[in-house]
C-alpha positions as CSV (number, residue, x, y, z in Angstrom):
1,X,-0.5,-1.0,-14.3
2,X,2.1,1.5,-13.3
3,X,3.6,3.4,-16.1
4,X,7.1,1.9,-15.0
5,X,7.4,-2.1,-15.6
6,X,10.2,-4.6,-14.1
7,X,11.2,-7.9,-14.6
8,X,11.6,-10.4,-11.7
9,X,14.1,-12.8,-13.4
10,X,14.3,-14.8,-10.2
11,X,11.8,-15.6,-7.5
12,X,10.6,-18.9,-6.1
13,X,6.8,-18.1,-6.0
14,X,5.8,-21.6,-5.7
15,X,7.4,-22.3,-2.5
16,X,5.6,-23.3,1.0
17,X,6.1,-19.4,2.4
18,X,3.7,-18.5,-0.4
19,X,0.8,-21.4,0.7
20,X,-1.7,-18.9,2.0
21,X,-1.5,-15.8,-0.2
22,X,0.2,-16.5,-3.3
23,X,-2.4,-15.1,-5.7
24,X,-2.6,-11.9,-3.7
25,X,1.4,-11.9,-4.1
26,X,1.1,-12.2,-8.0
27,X,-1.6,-9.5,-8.0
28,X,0.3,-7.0,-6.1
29,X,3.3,-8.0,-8.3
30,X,1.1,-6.9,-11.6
31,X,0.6,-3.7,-9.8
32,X,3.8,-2.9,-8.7
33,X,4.7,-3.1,-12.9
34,X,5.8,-6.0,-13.0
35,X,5.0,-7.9,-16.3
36,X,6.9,-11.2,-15.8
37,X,8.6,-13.4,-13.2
38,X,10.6,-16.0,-13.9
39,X,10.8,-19.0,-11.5
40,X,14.2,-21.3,-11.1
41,X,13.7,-24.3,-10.0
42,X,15.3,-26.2,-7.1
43,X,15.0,-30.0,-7.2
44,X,12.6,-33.1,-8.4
45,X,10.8,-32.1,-5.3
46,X,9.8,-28.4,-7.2
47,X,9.4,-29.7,-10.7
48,X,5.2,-29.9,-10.0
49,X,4.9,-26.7,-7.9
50,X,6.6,-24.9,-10.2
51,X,5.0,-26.3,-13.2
52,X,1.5,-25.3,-11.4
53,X,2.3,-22.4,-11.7
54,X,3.1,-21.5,-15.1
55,X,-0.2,-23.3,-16.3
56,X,-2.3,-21.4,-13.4
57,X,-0.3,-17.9,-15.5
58,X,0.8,-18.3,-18.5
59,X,2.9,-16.0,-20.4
60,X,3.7,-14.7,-16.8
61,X,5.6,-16.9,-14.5
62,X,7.7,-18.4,-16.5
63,X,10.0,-20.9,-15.6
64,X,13.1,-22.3,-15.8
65,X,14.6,-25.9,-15.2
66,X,17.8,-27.0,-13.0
67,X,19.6,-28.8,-10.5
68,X,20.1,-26.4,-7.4
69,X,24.0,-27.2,-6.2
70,X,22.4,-27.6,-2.3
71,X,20.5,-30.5,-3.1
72,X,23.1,-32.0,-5.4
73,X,23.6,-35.8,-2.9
74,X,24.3,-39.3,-3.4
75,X,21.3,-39.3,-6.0
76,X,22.2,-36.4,-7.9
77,X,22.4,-38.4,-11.5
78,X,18.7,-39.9,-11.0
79,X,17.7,-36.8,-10.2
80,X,19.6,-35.1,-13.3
81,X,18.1,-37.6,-15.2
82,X,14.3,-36.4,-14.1
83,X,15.1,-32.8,-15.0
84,X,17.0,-33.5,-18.1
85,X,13.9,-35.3,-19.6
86,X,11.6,-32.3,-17.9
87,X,13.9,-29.5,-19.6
88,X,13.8,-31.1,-23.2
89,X,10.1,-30.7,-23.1
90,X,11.0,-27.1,-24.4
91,X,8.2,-25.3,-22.0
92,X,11.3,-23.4,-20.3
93,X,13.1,-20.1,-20.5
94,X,16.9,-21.1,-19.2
95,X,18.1,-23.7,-17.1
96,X,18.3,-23.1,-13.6
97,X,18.9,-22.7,-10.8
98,X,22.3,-24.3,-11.1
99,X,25.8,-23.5,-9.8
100,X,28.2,-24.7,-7.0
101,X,27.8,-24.0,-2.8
102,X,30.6,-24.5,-0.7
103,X,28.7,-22.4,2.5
104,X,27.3,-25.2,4.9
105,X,28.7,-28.6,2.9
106,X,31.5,-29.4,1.1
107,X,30.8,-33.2,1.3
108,X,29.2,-33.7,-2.7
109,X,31.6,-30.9,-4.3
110,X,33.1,-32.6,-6.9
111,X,29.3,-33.9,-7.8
112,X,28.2,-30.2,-7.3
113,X,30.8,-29.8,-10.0
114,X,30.0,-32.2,-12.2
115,X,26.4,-31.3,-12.2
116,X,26.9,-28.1,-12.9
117,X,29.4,-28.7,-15.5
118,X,26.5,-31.0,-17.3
119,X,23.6,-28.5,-16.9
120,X,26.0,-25.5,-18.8
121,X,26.4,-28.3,-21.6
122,X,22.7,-28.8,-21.7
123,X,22.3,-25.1,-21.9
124,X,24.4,-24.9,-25.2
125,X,22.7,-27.4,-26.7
126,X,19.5,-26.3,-26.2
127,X,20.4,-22.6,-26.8
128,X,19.1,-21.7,-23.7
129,X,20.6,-19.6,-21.1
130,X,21.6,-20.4,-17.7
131,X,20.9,-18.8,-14.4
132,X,23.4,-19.2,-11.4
133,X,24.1,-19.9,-7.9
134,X,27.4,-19.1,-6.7
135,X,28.0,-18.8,-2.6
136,X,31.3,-19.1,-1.3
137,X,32.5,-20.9,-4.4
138,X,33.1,-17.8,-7.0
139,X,36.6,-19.0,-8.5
140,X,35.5,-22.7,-9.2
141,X,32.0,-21.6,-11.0
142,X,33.7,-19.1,-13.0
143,X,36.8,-21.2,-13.9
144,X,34.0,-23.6,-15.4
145,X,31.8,-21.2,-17.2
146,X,35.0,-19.6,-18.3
147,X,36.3,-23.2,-19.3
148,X,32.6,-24.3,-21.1
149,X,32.2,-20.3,-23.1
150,X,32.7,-21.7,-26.7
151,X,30.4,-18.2,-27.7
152,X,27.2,-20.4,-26.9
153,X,26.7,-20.1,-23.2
154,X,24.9,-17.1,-21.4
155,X,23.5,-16.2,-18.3
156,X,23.4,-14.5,-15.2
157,X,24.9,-14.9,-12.3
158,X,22.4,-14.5,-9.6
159,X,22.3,-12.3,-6.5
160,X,25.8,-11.1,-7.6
161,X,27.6,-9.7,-4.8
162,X,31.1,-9.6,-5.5
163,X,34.1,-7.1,-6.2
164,X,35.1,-5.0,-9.5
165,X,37.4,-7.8,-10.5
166,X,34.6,-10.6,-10.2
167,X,31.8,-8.5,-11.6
168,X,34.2,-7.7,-14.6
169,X,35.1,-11.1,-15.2
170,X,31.4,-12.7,-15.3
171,X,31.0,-9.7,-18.0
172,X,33.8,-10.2,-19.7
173,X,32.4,-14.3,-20.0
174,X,29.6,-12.7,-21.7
175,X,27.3,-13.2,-18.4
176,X,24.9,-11.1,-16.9
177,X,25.1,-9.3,-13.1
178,X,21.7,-10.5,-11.4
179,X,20.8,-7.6,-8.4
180,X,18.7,-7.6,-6.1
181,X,17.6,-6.9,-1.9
182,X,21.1,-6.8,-1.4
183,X,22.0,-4.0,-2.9
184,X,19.6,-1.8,-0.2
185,X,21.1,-3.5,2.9
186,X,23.5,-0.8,4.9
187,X,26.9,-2.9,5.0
188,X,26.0,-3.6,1.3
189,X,29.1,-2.8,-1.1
190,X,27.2,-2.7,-4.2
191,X,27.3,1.2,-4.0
192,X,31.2,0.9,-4.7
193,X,31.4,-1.5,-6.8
194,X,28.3,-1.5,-9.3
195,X,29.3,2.1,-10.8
196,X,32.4,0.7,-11.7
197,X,30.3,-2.3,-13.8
198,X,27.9,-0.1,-15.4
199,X,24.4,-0.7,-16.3
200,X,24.5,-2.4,-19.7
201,X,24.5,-6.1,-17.9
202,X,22.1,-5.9,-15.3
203,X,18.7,-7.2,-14.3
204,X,17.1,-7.4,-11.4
205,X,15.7,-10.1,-9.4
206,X,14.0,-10.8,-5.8
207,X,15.3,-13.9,-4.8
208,X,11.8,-14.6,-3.9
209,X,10.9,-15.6,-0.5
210,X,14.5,-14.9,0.9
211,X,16.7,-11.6,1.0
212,X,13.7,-8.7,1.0
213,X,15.2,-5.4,0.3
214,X,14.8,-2.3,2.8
215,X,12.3,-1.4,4.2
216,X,11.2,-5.1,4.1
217,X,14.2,-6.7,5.7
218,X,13.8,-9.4,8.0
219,X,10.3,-10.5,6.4
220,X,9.2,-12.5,3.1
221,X,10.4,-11.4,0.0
222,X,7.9,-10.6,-2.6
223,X,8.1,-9.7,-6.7
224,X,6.3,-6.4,-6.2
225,X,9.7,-5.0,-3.7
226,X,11.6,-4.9,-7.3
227,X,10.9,-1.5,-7.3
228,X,12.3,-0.6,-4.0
229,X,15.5,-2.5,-5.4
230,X,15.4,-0.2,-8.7
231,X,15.2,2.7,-6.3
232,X,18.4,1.4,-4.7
233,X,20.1,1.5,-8.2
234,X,18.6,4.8,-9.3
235,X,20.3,6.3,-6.5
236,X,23.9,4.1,-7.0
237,X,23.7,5.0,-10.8
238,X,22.7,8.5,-10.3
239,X,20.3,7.8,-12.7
240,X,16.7,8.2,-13.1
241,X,14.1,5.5,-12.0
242,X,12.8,5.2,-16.2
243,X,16.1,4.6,-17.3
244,X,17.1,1.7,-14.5
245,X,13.4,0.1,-15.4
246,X,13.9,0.4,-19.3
247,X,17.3,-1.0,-19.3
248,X,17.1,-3.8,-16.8
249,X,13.9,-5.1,-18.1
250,X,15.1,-4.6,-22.2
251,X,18.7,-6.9,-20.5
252,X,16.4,-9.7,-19.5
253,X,14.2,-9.6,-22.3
254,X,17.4,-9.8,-24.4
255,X,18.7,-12.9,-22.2
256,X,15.7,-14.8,-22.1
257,X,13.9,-14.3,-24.8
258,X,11.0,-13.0,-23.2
């Protein structure tokens, strides 16, 4: 194990693009230092792969459970239903992936809404914390977090791309700044913005099979590329590669209990 170890606080390792290699993926994620990945969860549909996987490594993929906002549909209650029932089993970290996306669809938005407005509630009850999907939809999701913070919700928001103003209102909500492949892409304004944020609430994350940092760009995304992501920030931060890997992976221990 290399000397410097990362968290992956969000990658979907049990997906189809990892069929063929997926224990060669985890084992070159031990060796690029990375001592945990979480996994968010998508759907019904993902409930078993993902639960495959935390019994195949326990202790290191570790997952979470949640209603992604892309597949919230007509059904969305039975399928809330499902991963209500699967998330009270207590075997997860935070609930997740859950959020609102107004990109491609707008038809379910006020059910994207409501879901996600049910899932934070969950959350506080179970003292858990939550891990979000925001695209095209920043105002509404933080207007509801901001709306549900009674002091017992946390979280991140994931793949945070925003401006100063947004990244200081998720902090000032008590929330965490998930970065990741983004942050190494050339139009990327995370080199503006992040110094202005400071370190003290991030963590980083792959996004796992989508959004591979540079040099990787354009291919699958896999855990062990945190590091070329920590790079990223080392250099934004001006600060050394031990102190980016230290204080991102003590942030989502802190978070999720790990």
């Amino acid at each position: 194990m290399p000397t410097l170890t990362y968290i992956d606080t969000h990658a979907h390792l049990y997906a189809e693009e990892f069929e063929t290699d997926r224990a060669q993926v985890i084992d070159k994620a031990r060796e690029s230092g990375i001592s945990h990945i979480l996994l968010p969860n998508i759907d019904v549909s993902s409930i078993e792969p993902l639960k495959s996987l935390m019994v195949q490594y326990p202790g290191y993929c570790l997952g979470m459970m949640g209603l992604h906002p892309c597949s919230v549909n007509a059904d969305f209650e039975e399928q809330l239903e499902i991963i209500e029932k699967e998330l009270n089993q207590g075997k997860y970290l935070a609930v997740g992936e859950i959020g609102l996306d107004y990109h491609w669809d707008t038809t379910y938005k006020e059910q994207q809404k409501e879901a996600f407005s049910r899932q934070l509630e969950w959350a506080k009850k179970l003292g858990l914390p939550v891990a979000i999907h925001t695209r095209s939809s920043f105002n509404d999701a933080i207007a509801l977090v901001e709306e549900a913070q009674d002091g017992n919700l946390k979280g991140v928001f994931h793949c945070f791309g925003g401006s100063v103003e947004e990244g200081k209102r998720i902090i000032e909500t008590g929330f965490y700044l998930g970065i990741g492949g983004v942050a190494t892409f050339k139009k990327s304004h995370h080199p503006e913005v992040l110094p202005e944020l400071g370190i003290e609430r991030i963590i980083l994350e792959t996004d796992a099979p989508y959004l591979s940092p540079v040099p990787y760009r354009g291919k699958r995304n896999e855990s062990s590329y945190i590091p070329n992501i920590a790079e990223k920030l080392a250099s934004i931060y001006e600060s050394p590669l031990s102190s980016i890997a230290t204080i991102t992976s003590t942030n989502a221990r802190s978070l999720f209990g790990i």
